[in-house]
C-alpha positions as CSV (number, residue, x, y, z in Angstrom):
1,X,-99.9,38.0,203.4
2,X,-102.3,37.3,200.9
3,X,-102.1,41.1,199.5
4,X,-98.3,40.5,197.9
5,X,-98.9,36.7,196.9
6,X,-96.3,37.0,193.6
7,X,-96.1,40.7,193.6
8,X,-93.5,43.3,193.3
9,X,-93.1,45.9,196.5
10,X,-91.2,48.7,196.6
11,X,-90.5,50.5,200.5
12,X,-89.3,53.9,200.1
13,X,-86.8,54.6,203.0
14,X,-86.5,50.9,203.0
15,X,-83.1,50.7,205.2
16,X,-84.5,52.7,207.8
17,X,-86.4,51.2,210.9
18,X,-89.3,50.0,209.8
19,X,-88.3,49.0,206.2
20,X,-85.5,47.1,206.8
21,X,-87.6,44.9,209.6
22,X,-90.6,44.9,207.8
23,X,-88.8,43.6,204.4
24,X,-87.3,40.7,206.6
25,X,-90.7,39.8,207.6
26,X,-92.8,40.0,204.7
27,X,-89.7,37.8,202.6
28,X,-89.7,35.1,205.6
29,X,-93.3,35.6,205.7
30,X,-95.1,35.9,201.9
31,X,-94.4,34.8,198.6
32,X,-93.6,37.8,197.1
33,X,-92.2,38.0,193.8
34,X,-89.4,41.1,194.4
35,X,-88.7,43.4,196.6
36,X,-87.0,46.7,195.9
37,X,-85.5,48.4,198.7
38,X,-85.5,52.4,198.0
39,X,-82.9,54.8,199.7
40,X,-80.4,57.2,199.9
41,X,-78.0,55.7,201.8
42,X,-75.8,53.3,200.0
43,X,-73.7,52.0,202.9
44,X,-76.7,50.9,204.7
45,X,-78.0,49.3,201.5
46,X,-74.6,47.1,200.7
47,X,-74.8,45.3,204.7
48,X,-78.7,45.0,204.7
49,X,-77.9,43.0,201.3
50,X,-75.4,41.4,202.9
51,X,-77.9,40.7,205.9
52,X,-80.8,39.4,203.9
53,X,-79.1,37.7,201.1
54,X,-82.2,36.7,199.1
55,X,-82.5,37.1,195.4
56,X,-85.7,38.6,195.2
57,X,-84.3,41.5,196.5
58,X,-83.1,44.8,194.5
59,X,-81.4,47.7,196.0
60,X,-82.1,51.4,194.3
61,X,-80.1,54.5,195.5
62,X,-82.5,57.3,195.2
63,X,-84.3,60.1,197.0
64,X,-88.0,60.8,196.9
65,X,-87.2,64.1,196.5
66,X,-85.9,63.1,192.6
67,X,-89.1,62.5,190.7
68,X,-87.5,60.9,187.6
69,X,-85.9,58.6,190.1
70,X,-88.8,57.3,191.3
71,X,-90.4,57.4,187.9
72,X,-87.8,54.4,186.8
73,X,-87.6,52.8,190.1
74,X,-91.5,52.0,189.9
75,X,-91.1,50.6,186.8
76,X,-93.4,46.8,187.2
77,X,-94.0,47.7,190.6
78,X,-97.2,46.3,192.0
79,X,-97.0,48.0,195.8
80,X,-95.6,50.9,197.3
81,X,-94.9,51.3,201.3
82,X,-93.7,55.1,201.5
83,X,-92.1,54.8,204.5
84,X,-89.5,57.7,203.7
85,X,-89.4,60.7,206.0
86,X,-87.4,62.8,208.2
87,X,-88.3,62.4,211.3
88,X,-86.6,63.9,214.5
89,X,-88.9,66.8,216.2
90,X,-86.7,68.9,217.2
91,X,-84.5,68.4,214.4
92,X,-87.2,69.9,211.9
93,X,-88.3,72.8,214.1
94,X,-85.1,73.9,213.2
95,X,-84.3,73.1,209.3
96,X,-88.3,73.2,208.0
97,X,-87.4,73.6,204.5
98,X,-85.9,70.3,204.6
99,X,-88.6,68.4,205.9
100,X,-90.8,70.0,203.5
101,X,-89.0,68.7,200.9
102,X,-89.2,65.2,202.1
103,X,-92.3,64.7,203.5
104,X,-95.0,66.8,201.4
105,X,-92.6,67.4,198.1
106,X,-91.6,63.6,197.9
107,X,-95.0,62.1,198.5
108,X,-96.4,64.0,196.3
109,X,-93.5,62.8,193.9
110,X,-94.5,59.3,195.3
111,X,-98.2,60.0,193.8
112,X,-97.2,61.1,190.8
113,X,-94.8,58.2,190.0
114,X,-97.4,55.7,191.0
115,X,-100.0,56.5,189.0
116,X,-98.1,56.9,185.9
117,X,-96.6,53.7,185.9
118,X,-99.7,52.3,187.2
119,X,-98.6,50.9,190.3
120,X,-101.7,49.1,192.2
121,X,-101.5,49.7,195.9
122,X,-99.7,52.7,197.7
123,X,-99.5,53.1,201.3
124,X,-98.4,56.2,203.4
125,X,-96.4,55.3,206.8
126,X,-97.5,58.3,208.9
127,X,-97.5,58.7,212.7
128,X,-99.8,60.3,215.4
129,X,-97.9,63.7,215.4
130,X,-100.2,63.9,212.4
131,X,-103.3,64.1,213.7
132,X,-103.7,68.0,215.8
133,X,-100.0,68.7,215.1
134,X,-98.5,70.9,217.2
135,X,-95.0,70.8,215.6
136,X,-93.6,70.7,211.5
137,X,-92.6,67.2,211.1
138,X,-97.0,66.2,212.8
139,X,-97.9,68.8,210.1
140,X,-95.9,67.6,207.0
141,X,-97.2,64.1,208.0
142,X,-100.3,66.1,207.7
143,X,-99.9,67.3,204.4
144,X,-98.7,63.8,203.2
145,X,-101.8,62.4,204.8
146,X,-104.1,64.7,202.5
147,X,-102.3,64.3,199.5
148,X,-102.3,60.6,199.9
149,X,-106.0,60.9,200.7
150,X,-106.6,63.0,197.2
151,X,-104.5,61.3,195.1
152,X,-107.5,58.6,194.4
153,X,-109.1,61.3,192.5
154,X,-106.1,61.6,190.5
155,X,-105.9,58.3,189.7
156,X,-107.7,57.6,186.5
157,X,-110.5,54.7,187.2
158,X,-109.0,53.8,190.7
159,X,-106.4,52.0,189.0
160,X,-103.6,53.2,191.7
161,X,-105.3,52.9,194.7
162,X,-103.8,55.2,198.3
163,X,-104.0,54.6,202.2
164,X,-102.6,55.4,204.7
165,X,-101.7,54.0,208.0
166,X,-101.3,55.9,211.4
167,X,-99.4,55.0,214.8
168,X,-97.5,56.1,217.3
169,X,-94.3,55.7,218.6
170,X,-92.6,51.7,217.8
171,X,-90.4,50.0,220.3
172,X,-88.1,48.6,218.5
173,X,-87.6,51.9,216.0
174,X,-83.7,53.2,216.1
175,X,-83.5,56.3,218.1
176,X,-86.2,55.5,220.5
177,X,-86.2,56.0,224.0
178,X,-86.5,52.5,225.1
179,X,-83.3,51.6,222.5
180,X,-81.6,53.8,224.6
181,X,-82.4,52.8,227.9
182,X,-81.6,49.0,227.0
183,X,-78.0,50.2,225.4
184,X,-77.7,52.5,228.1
185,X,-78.7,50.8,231.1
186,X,-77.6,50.9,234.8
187,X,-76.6,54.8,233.5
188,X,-77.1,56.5,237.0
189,X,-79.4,59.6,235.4
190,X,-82.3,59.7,233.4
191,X,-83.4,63.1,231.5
192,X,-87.7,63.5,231.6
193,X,-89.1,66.3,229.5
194,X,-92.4,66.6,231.7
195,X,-93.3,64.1,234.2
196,X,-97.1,64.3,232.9
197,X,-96.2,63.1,229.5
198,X,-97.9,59.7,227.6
199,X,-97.5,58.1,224.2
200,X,-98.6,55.1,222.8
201,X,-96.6,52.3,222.2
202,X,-96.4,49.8,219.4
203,X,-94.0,46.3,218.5
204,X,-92.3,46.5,215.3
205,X,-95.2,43.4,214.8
206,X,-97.6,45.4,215.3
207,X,-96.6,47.9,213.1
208,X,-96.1,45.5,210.3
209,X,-99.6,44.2,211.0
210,X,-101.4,47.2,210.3
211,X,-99.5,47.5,207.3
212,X,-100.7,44.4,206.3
213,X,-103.9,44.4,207.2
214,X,-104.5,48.1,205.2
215,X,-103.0,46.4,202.1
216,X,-105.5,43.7,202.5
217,X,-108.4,45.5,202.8
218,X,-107.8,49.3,201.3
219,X,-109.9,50.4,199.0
220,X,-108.6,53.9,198.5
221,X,-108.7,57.1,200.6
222,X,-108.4,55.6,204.2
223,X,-107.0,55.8,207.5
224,X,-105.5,52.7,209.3
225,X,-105.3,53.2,212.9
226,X,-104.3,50.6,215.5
227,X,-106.3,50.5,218.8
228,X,-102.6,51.3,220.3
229,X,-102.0,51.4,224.2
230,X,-100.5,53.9,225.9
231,X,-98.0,54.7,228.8
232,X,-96.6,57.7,231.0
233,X,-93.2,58.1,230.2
234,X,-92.9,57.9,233.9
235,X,-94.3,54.6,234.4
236,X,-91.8,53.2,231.6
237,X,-88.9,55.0,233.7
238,X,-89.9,53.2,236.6
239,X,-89.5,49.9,234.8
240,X,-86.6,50.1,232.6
241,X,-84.5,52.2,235.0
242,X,-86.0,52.1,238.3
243,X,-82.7,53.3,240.4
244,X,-82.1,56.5,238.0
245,X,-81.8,59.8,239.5
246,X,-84.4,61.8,236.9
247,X,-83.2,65.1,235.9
248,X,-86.6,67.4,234.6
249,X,-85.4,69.3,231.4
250,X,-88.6,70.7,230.0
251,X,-90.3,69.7,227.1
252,X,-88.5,70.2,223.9
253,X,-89.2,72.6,220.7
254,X,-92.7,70.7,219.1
255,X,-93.5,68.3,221.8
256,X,-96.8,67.7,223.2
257,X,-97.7,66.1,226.4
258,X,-100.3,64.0,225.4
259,X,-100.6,62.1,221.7
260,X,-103.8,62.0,219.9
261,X,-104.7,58.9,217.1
262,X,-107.7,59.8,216.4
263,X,-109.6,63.2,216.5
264,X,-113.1,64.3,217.5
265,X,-113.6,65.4,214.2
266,X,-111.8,62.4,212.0
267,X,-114.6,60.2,214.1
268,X,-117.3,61.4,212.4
269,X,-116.8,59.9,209.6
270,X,-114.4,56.8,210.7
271,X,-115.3,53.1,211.9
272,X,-114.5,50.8,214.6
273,X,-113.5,47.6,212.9
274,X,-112.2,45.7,215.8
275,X,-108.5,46.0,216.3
276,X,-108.4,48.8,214.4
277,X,-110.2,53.0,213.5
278,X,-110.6,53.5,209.9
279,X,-111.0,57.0,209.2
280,X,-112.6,57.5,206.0
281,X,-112.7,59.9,203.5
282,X,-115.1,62.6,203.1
283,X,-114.8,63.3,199.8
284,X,-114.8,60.1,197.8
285,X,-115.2,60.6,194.0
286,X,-114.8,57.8,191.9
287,X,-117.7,55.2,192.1
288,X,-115.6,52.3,192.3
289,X,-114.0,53.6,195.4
290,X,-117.7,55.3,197.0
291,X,-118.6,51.1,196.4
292,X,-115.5,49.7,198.0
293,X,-115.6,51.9,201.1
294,X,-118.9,50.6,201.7
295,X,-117.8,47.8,203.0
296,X,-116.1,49.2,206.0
297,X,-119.1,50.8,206.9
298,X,-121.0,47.3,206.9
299,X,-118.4,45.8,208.9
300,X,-117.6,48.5,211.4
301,X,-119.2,50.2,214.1
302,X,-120.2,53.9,213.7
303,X,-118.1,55.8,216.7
304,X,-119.8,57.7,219.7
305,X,-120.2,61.7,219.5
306,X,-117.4,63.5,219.8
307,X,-115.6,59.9,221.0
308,X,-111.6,60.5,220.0
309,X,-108.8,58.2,221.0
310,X,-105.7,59.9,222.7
311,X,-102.6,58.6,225.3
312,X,-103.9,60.1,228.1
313,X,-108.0,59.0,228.2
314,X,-109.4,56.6,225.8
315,X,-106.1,54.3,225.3
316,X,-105.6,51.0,227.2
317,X,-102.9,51.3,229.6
318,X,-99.6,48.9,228.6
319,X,-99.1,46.7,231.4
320,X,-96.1,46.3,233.0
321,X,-95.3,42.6,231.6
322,X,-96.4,43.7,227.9
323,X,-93.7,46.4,227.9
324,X,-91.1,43.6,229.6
325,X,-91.9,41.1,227.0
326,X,-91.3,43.4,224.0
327,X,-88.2,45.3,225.1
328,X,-86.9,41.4,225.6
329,X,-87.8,40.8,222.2
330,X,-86.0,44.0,221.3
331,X,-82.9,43.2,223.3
332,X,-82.3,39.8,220.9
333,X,-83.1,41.8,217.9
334,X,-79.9,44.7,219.3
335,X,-77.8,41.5,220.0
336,X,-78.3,39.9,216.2
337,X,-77.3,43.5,215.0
């Protein structure tokens, strides 16, 4: 937590999933100086003040669609996390301008703001439907990924610095399968899109870690990517609702079978650093950020040929009593709500 010691961070789409958990963790967890909590939505906004009721935290109704919005908001600001997006698949293969507007158009607007107020640190929340998308909201986060990427050669002298982190699907997020099957359970049918299909799995912990960790060590123009495990959806079915009659309904507009963290192509250039891939950039400009990136490639381990990380080969498997022990943690989080 050493990255926010007596700063100011800002979460765009900070009442949603991640942002609200991750801004109860890092304010039980740091010593931050404020946190401003950026959304549209004002009723969520007036109960998660209610919920946190700390002072260091201020609430901004906004949209990162609204440039001059984020413009003031960013005002002293010392971090970003642009968590903001739409999200649902299917959702977005059917109202693409919208998430066009949101996920390229506002982080581009989440560049621009940054840099001229001079904001330090900015990191981009994408997800694995990023890397080979097959559907618009994987591309968007695409797009977002490159602008994030090129927006250190906008920034004059590296002063605002961008990253970006990469995962796949959290437990604990709202909407998720696994939220439904706890709220749902002993229901006597099950729906499967293909019996063949994996994902990777992540904690809401996990997710903050990597976070954390990219704020730590970022120097500008990188990819954080958790060594994630991975799970047939199956499998999970036969755990959470073994006596479910499963009803096959074919996979849905934009899905894949199989998730993919890390391309052949993005490991030519990326690093194996332990717990984590860090892609890095290939076209690194400034000289203070050429120096900085450096050090990953001291610390890290150059990845095989052709060596990609995906849910249905290279990922560990989740066990059986890791998958228990975070839906348990999940079931006291749904009962404090």
């Amino acid at each position: 937590m050493k990255a926010l010691q007596d700063k100011t961070v800002l979460i765009t789409g900070g009442t949603g999933s991640f942002g609200k958990n991750f801004a109860r963790h890092i304010l039980a967890h740091s010593k931050l100086k404020k946190l401003i909590i950026f959304s549209r939505d004002e009723l969520k906004q007036s109960q998660m003040e209610v919920e946190l009721n700390d002072p260091r935290v201020r609430f901004f109704i906004g949209d990162v669609r609204d440039l001059p919005r984020l413009e003031r908001a960013f005002v002293g600001v010392d971090i970003v996390i642009h968590a903001a997006a739409l999200k649902q698949v299917p959702a977005l293969e059917y109202n693409p301008f919208e998430a066009v507007k949101t996920n390229i158009l506002g982080s581009q607007n989440v560049i621009e703001a940054a840099i001229d107020q001079q904001v330090q640190k900015v990191v981009l929340v994408s997800t694995d439907k990023a890397a080979m998308p097959v559907n618009l909201y994987g591309s968007t986060k695409l797009c977002a990924e490159k602008l994030f990427i090129a927006g250190n050669s906008y920034s004059a002298d590296g002063e605002t610095r961008f990253s970006a982190v990469r995962y796949g699907n959290v437990v604990g997020s709202r909407g998720s399968i696994i939220e439904k099957l706890i709220l749902n359970k002993g229901a006597p049918i099950v729906h499967i899109t293909d019996e063949r299909m994996t994902r990777f799995w992540i904690d809401l912990e996990q997710a903050f870690n990597i976070v954390l960790f990219a704020l730590e060590h970022m120097e500008g123009g990188e990819i954080f990517i958790p060594k994630a495990p991975a799970m047939k959806l199956t499998d999970l079915f036969n755990i959470l609702a073994p006596k479910a009659k499963r009803n096959i309904i074919g996979i849905r507009p934009g899905e894949k079978v199989h998730e993919v963290l890390l391309t052949k192509e993005e490991a030519r250039h990326a690093v194996d650093l332990g717990d984590y891939f860090v892609v890095l950039p290939e076209n690194a400009t400034l000289g203070k950020q050429k120096k900085g990136l450096e050090k990953h490639r001291k610390l890290g381990k150059p990845l095989k040929p052709d060596f990609h990380f995906t849910s249905d080969t290279t990922a560990k498997r989740l066990s059986r009593k890791a998958l228990l022990q975070i839906v348990g943690e999940m079931e006291k989080t749904l009962i404090r709500q």
